[in-house]
N, C-alpha and C positions, 0 to 999 in steps of 0.2 A: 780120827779127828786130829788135825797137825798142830803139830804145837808152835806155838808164835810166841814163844816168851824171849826170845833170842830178838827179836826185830826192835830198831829204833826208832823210836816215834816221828813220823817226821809234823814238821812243823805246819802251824795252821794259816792257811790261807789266808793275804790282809790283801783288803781291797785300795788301791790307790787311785787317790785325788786327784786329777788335774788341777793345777793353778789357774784361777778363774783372769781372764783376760778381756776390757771391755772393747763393745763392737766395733769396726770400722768401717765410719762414716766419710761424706763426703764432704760435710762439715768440716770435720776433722783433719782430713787430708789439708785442705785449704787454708785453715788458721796455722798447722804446724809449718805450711811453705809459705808462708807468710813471716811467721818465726823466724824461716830459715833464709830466706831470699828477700828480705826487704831491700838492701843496696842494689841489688841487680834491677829489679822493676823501675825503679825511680832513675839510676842510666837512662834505662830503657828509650823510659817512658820521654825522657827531657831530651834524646837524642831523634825520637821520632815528629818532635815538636820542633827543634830545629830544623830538621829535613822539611816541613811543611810549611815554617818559617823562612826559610831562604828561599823557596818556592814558590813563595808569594813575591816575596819581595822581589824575585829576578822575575816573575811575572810584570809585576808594574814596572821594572827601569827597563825588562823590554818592550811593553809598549811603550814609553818614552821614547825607546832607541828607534823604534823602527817608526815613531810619528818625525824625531829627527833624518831618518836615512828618508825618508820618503820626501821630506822636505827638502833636504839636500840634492837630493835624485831630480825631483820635479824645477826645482833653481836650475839646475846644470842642464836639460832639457832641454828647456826655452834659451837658456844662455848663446849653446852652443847653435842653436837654429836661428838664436839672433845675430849671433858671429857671422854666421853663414851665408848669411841675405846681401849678396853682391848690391843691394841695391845702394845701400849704407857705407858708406866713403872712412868709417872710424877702423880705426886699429882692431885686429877679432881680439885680438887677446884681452885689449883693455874694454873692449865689450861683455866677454868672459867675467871680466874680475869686477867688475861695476856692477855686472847683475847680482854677483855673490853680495857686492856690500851693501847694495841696496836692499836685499832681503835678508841684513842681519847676520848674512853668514860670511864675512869678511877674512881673508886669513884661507877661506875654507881648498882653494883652490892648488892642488896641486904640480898640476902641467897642463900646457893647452898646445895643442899640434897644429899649423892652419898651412895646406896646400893650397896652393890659388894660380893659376893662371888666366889666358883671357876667355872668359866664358864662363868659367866656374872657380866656386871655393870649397873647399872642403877643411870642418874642424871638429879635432876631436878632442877630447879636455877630458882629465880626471880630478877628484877634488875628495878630500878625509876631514870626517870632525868629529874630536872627541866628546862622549859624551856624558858629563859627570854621570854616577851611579847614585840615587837616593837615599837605598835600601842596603843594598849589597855590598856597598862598601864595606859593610859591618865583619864582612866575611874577603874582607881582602881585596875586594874588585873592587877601585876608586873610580873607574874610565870603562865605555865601551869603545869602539872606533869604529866610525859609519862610513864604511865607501860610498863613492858615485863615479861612474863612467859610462859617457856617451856622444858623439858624433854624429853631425850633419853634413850636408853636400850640398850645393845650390850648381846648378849647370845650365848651360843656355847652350841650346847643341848645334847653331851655325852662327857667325860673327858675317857681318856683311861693311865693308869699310869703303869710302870712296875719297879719294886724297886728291883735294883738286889744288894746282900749283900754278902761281902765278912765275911764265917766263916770256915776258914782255922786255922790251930795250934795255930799261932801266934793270933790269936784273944783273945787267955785264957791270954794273957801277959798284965800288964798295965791295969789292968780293962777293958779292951778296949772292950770286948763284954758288959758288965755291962753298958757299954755309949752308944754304940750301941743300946743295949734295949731299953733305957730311950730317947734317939733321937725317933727310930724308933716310942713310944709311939706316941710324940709328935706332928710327921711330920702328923701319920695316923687321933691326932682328929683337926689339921689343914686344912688337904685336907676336911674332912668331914662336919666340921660346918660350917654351912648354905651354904651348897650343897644344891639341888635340889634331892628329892627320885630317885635313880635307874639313874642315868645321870652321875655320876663318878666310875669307876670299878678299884678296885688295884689288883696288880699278884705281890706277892713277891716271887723271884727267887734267893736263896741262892745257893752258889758255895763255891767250897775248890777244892779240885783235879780234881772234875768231878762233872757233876749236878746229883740230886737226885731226875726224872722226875716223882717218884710216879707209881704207877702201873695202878691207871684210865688215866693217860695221854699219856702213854706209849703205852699202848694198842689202841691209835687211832692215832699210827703212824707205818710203816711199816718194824715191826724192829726184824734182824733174831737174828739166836743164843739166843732165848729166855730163863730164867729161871728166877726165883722167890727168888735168892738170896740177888739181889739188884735191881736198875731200873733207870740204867747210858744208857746214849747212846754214843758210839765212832762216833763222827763226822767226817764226811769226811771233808777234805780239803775247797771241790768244794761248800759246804755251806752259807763260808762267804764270797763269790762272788757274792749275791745277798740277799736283804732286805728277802725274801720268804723261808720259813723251808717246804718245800712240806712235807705232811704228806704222799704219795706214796715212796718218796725215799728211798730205800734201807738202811737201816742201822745197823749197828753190835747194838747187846745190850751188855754196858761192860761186861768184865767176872771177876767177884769179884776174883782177885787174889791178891797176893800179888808179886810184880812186884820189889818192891824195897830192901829189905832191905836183905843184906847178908847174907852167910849161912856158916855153917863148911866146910871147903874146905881139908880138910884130905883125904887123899888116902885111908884110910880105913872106912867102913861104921859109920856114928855116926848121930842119930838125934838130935845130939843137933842144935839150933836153924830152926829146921825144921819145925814147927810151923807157920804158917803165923801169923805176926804181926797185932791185932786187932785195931789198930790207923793207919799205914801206908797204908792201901791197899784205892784206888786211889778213889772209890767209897764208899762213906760213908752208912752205912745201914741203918743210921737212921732215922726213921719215921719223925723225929721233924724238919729233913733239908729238907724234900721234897718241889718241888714247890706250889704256891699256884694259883690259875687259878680266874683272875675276879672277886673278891667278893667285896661288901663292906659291911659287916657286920665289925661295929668299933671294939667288943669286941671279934668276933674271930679272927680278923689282929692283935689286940694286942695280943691275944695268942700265934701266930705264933712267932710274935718275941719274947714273952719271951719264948718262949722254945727253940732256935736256940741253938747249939751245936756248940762249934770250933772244929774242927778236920782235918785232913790231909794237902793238899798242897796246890796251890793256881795256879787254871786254869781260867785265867778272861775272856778268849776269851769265855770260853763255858759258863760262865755268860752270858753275852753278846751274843752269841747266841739265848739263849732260852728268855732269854728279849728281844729282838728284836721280836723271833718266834710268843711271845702273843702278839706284837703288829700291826702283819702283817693278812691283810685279808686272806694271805692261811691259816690261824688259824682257819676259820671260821665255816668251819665244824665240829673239833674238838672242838669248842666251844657248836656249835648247840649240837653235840651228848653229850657232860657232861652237859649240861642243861639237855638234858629229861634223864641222867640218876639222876639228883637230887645233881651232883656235882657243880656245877653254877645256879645261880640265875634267874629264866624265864626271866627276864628283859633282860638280858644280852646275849638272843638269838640273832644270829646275827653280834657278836660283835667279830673281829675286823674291826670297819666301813673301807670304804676306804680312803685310801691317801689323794685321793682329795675330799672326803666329805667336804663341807666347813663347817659342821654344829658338826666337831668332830677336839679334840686336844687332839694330840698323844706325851708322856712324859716319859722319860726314864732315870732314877737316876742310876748310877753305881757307887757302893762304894768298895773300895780295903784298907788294912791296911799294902800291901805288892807289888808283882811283881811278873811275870809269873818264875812260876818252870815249868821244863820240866813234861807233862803228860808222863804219859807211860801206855799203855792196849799189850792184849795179840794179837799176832796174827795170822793170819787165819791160822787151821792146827789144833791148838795149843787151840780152845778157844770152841769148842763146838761136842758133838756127841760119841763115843766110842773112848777111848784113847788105848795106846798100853803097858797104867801100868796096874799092876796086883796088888794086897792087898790079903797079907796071913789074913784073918778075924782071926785067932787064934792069931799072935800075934802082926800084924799092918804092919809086912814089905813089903815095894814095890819089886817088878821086873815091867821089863819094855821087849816090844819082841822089834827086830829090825833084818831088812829085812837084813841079813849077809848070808852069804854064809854056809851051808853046814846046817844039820838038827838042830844043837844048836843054837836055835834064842833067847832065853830068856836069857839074862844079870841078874843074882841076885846081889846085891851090897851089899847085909851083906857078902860074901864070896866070892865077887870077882869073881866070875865062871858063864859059858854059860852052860845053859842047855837046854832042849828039851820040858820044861815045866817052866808053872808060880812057883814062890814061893806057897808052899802051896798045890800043886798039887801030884797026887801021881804018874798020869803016862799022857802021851801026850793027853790021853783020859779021865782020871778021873779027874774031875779041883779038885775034895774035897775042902777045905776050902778057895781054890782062889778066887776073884771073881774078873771081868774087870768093871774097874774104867771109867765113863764118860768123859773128861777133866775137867767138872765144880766139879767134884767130886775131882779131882786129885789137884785142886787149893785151896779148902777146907781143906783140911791136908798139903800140901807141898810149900813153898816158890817157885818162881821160881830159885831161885838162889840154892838153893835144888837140886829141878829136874837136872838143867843143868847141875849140878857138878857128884850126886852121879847115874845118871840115862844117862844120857850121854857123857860127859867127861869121865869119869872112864871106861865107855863101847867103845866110838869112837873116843878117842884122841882129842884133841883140847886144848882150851885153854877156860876157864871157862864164861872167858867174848864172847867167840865167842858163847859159844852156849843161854847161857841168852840175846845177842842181834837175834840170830836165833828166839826164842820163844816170846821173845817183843820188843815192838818199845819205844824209846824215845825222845820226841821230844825236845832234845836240851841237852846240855854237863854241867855236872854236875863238879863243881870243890872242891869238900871237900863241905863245909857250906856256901862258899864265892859266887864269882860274877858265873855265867852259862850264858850259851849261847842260848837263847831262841828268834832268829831274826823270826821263824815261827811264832810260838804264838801272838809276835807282830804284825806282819804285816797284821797276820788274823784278828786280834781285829782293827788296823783301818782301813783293808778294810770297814767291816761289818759295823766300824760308819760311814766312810764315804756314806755308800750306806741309812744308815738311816736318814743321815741328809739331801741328796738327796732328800727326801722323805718326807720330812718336822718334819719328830719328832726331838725334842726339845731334846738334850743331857745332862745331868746335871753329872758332878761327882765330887767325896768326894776322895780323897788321907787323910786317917788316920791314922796319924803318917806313913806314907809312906814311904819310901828310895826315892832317888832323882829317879831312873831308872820308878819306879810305878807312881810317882809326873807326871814323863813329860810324860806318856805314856796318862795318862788319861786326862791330860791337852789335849795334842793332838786328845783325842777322843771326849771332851764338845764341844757343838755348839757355843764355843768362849771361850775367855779368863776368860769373867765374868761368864760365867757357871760353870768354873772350883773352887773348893774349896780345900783349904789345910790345915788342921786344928790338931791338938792335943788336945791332956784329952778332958774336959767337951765341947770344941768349938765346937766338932759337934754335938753337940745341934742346937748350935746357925747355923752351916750349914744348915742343914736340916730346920728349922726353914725359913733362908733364901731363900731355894728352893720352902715350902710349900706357901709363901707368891707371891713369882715369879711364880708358876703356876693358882696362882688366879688369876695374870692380866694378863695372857697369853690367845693368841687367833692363832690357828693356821692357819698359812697364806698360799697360796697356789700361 
C-alpha cells in the first residue's frame, strides 16, 4: 500500500463562464452604420441628385440648342441657294444677310464666299449663334454656340452671245466707230474672264446697208444668183415671221450694183457719172465687215473689231436677222459643217443648243448709231444670167437689144439709132469686138440710174424714175437727207424680236447717239425697258460694260 501523505493537494477544478454577448443581426448592423455614416449618405445622396439634376437640365437647353442650330442650318440653306440663283440681279451677299434677318436671326452671319462668272455663281456662307442656357447656367454654362455651314452653285454650262454692230457711214462721224472699238474691246475680255474653256461662243454680225455673210457661210445656205463679187443675201419678207433662218430656203444672193446714186440724164449719150459709186452700193465688199461665226478666241474677236469699216446705209432688220439666225438651232448644221471645215472651234459642234435646253443662255446685243434707210437690190430679170447689153470691147460703149418690132432691135445710145447689130458688131452675123454682158457684169460698169436712162428711157419712153423702179426695189420713200418712210423695215425688225424673246433670248440694245425714231425702235425691240441703253461719246463704254456684267448673272429661264 504506498503512502501518499507526502503529496500536495492539488486544487479543485472551477468551471469558467463565458461573458454572455447579444446576437448579430442585420438590423443591428444597419442602425449602428447609420449611427456611424450619416454625413456620408446625405453627400451621397445630394450629389447623385445633382448629377441627375444637370442632366435634365442640359437635356432641355439641348433640345433648345439643336431646335436653334437646326433653324440656323435650315435659314442658311435656302439663303445660300437663294444667293445662288443667277436668275436674281441682287448682291448674294446681302441676299445672304436679309434672309438671316428676315427670320429673326440677324447678326447670325459670319462670312459669305460668292464665285460668279458668266454662266455660274457659286456661294458658300458660314453663320454662329449663341444660345442662352435656361437650366445649366446654374452650373456655369450661360451660352451654347450653334454653327451653320453651307454652299450652293448655280451653272449654265454653254453661253451663246450674238453681237450685232451697226457700221454704216455715219459711224466715221463723232469718233463713234473709235468708241465702238474700244467698248467692243472691253465687253469681249468681260464675257471672257473666268468663263469656263469652250462654254461661251461670240458671232459678231456687222450691218450697214446689207450683211456681209462671207463666202464660208454663204455657201451653207441655199442661195441662187450666185457670184463671187460680194456675199449679201436679199431676204425675203416671209423670214422675219419666225425665230428660224432655214438654210433650204431659197434665196436671191445680192447683186452688187449700184442701185442708188444718180446719173446724167441728158438726151444725148454721156458717161459722165456712169461709174458705180464704190461707197454707195448697198453691199459692202469688204472682207473686214463680214460675219463672224461662234468663236471665242479673245484676240481674234478683238481683231474683228478693230478692223470694222463704216461704210454705206443702215439695214437693222437684216442685222437682226442674221443675229437672231446664229442663234437659232436651224443654224445647226451650218454650224456642224464650218466646224469640220476648220472655220468654228470643234467645241462648238452642235451649237445652236435648243430653246428649251435649260442648260444654255441665248444673248443678243443690237447696236445702231442710226435708223432704217430704205434697202434697195436689184430685181429678178435684172440681176443674174445673160443680159440684153452689148460692150464694144474697143472702146467701152454699151448697146442694149429690145424685143421691138421689125429687124432693128439693137438701141445704140452714143447715136441715138436702132440697128440690126450690137455696137461693135460688123454685121448681124459677125459680133467682132462686141461681146454680151452678163447682168452681174453690166452692174460692174453702169449705175443703175445709167442703164435706165440712157439704155431704156432714151430707147422705150418713159420716165426715168419709172424704169430705175422697173429694175429695183426700194423698200421705203426717200425724202432728200431728211425723215423716209421705212414702216416695212420696222415692222420686220420687231416682228423678229418679238419672235426671239418668245423664245427666251435676252434682248439687249445700244441706241448711239441715235435720232429719237432709231432710240424708240430699239427700245421697243430690248427685252424690257432696263435692257434698253441710250448713250453718247465715251458712255458706251460704260453700256456695254453694263450688258457684260448683266449677262454674267443671267440664267436663261424657260
Amino acid at each position: 500500500m504506498a503512502d501518499t501523505s507526502w503529496k500536495i493537494p492539488l486544487p479543485r477544478p472551477q468551471t469558467v463562464r463565458p461573458v454572455a454577448t447579444p446576437p448579430v443581426t442585420a438590423s443591428w448592423s444597419l442602425g449602428r452604420f447609420r449611427r456611424a455614416e450619416d454625413g456620408s449618405l446625405v453627400v451621397f445622396s445630394v450629389f447623385m441628385f445633382l448629377i441627375i439634376l444637370f442632366l435634365g437640365a442640359l437635356g432641355v437647353d439641348l433640345m433648345r440648342f439643336e431646335m436653334e442650330r437646326a433653324k440656323l442650318q435650315s435659314t442658311l440653306d435656302r439663303a445660300v441657294l437663294a444667293a445662288a440663283d443667277i436668275d436674281q440681279s441682287l448682291d448674294p451677299e446681302a441676299v445672304v444677310n436679309d434672309y438671316f434677318t428676315k427670320s429673326g436671326l440677324g447678326g447670325s452671319v459670319t462670312g459669305v464666299t460668292v464665285t460668279e462668272g458668266l454662266g455660274y455663281r457659286s456661294v458658300s456662307a458660314t453663320a454662329r449663334k449663341s444660345v442662352s442656357t435656361q437650366l445649366v447656367h446654374m452650373f456655369g454654362m450661360d451660352t451654347l454656340s450653334a454653327p451653320a455651314a453651307g454652299a450652293a452653285e448655280e451653272r449654265v454650262d454653254a453661253v451663246e452671245i450674238s453681237l450685232v454692230l451697226d457700221v454704216s457711214g455715219s459711224m466715221a462721224s463723232n469718233n463713234r466707230i473709235v468708241n465702238l472699238r474700244s467698248a467692243g474691246h472691253d465687253f469681249i475680255d468681260a464675257i471672257f474672264d473666268n468663263s469656263a474653256a469652250n462654254k461661251v461662243s461670240l458671232s459678231i454680225v456687222p450691218y450697214n446697208g446689207q450683211v456681209n455673210v462671207g463666202p464660208d457661210l454663204i455657201d451653207k445656205y441655199n442661195i441662187t444668183d450666185r457670184h463671187t463679187n460680194t456675199y449679201c443675201v436679199d431676204l425675203p419678207s416671209s423670214v422675219y415671221n419666225s425665230a428660224a433662218l432655214s438654210p433650204t430656203l431659197p434665196m436671191s444672193q445680192h447683186v452688187f450694183a449700184d442701185t442708188y446714186n444718180s446719173s446724167n440724164t441728158s438726151s444725148s449719150y454721156s458717161t459722165t457719172n456712169m461709174t458705180p459709186s464704190s461707197t454707195n452700193r448697198w453691199c459692202d465688199p469688204n472682207p473686214a465687215n463680214r460675219i463672224r461665226v461662234h468663236n471665242n478666241n479673245v484676240t481674234a474677236l478683238k481683231g474683228f473689231i478693230t478692223a470694222l469699216q463704216p461704210v454705206g446705209a443702215t439695214s437693222i432688220d437684216a442685222g437682226m436677222r442674221w443675229g437672231a439666225a446664229l442663234l437659232d438651232p436651224s443654224a445647226r448644221s451650218v454650224v456642224t459643217q464650218l466646224v469640220s471645215e476648220g472655220v468654228v472651234n470643234a467645241p462648238f459642234a452642235g451649237r445652236p443648243l435648243a430653246y428649251d435646253d435649260p442648260e444654255v443662255l441665248k444673248v443678243l446685243v443690237l447696236m445702231t448709231d442710226g435708223e432704217h434707210w430704205p434697202n434697195e437690190y436689184v430685181n429678178d430679170g435684172f440681176r443674174a444670167g445673160p443680159s440684153p447689153v452689148w460692150r464694144n470691147s474697143s472702146n467701152g460703149r454699151l448697146s442694149i437689144r429690145h424685143e421691138v418690132s421689125g429687124s432693128n432691135k439693137f438701141y445704140w445710145p452714143s447715136n441715138n439709132s436702132w440697128q440690126n447689130r450690137p455696137e461693135g458688131a460688123s454685121s448681124a452675123t459677125n459680133m467682132g469686138t462686141a461681146v454680151q454682158l452678163t447682168w452681174p457684169e453690166v452692174w460692174q460698169r453702169a449705175r443703175v440710174a445709167w442703164v435706165a436712162h440712157h439704155l431704156y428711157r432714151r430707147a422705150l419712153g418713159g420716165s426715168v424714175s419709172y424704169w430705175v423702179d422697173t429694175i429695183r426695189t426700194r423698200e421705203g420713200t426717200v425724202i432728200g437727207s431728211g425723215p423716209h418712210e421705212v414702216s416695212m423695215m420696222n415692222n420686220r425688225l420687231l416682228s423678229l424680236c418679238s419672235k426671239m424673246k418668245t423664245e427666251g433670248v435676252v434682248i439687249y440694245t445700244v441706241a448711239f447717239e441715235a435720232p429719237t425714231a432709231g432710240r424708240n425702235l430699239l427700245r421697243n425691240c430690248a427685252s424690257s425697258s432696263n435692257h434698253a441703253f441710250d448713250v453718247d461719246g465715251l458712255e458706251i463704254s460704260s453700256a456695254f460694260a453694263s450688258i457684260a456684267t448683266s449677262i454674267r448673272k443671267l440664267r436663261l429661264t424657260q
